[in-house]
N, C-alpha and C positions, 0 to 999 in steps of 0.2 A: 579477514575477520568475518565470522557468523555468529547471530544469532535468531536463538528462536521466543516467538511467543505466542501466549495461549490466553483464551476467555472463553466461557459458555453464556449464552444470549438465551434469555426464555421467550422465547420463539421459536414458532416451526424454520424448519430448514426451506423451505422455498418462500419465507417471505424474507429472511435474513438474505439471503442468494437475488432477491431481486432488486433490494436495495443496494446491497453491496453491485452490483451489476447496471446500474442507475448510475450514472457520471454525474449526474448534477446533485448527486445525493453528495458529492466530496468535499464539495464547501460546509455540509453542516457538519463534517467530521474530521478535516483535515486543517489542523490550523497554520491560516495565513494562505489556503487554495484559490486562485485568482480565476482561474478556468483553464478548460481543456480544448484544444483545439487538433482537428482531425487531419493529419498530412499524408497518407497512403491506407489505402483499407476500406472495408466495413467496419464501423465501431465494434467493437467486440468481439470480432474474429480475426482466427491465429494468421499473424503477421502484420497487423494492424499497426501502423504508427502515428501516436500522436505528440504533440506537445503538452506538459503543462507547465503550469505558470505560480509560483509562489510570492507572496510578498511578509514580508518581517519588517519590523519597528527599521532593524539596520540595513537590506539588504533585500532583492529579489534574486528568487534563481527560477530558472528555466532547466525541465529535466525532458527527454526525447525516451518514451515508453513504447519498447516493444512488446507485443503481446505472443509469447512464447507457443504458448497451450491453453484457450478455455476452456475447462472443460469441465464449467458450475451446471449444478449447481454443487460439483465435488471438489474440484481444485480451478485454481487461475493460477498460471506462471508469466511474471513477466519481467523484459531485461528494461533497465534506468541507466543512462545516458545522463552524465553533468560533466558537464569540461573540465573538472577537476575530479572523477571518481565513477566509478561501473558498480552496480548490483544486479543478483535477480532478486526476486523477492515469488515466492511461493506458498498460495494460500490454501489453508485445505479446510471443507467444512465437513462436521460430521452430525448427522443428527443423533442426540443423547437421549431423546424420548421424542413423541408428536410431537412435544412443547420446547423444547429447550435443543439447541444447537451449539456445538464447537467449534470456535472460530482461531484458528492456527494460524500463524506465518512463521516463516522460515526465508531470513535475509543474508544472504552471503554479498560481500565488498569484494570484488573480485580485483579490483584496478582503484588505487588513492594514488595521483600521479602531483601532489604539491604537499610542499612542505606542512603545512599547516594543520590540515587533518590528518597526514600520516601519524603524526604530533599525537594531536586528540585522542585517536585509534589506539595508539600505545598507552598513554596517559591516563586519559578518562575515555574507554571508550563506551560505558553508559550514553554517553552524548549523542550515540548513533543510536542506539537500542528504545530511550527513551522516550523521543517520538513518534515512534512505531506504538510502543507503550499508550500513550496518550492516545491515540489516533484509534485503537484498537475500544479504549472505553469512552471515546467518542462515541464512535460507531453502536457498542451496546445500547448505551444510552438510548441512542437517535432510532435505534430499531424498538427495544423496549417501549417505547414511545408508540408504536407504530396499534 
């Protein structure tokens, strides 16, 4: 399963690219982000693994991120690890003017290995796409802001 999405931020492209590149910026734009913690690497460069940490009303999960490619402030590619499911997720920015920037992702599910969300994925698979959705006009928001 893939998809993609898209939003333009009016901001320049290297204040969008620093934020986004700021880990502790994740909690104002990732809902239910608990923190990131660092297990192999430099933060932010390619091969870098860390953990993060979610919590929901029902449920925490813990995803293991590898850092594929950074290579902001154009693109960042990285693979997601969850003991039930693999993606990568591939972001790309473009600047639209000095002022205003494009902000892309492109998520491929390469591995749903339980019943449940293979389920969802067929069914409603909005449910995957959606908060990436959210998470994307989080992030405007909190840059707009800036």
């Amino acid at each position: 399963m893939k998809y993609k999405g898209s939003i333009d931020i009016n901001q320049p492209l290297a204040i969008v690219t620093a934020l986004f590149a700021d880990s502790k910026n994740l909690v104002k734009y990732q809902d239910g982000f608990q923190k990131k913690e660092l297990i192999k690497g430099t933060e932010g460069q390619d091969g870098t693994v860390s953990k993060l940490y979610y919590k929901s009303d029902k449920h925490e999960m813990e995803l293991t991120e590898t850092i594929i490619a950074n290579r902001l402030p154009h693109t960042f590619e990285a693979f997601y690890h969850h003991k039930h499911m693999d993606n990568t997720m591939k972001t790309t920015f473009t600047a639209l003017s000095d002022e205003q920037t494009r902000y892309e992702t492109e998520v491929e599910y390469t591995r749903i290995n339980w019943v449940m969300p293979k389920l969802i994925a067929i069914l409603f698979p909005s449910m995957y796409r959606k908060p990436g959705e959210r998470w994307m006009k989080n992030f405007k928001t909190l840059a707009e802001q800036q």
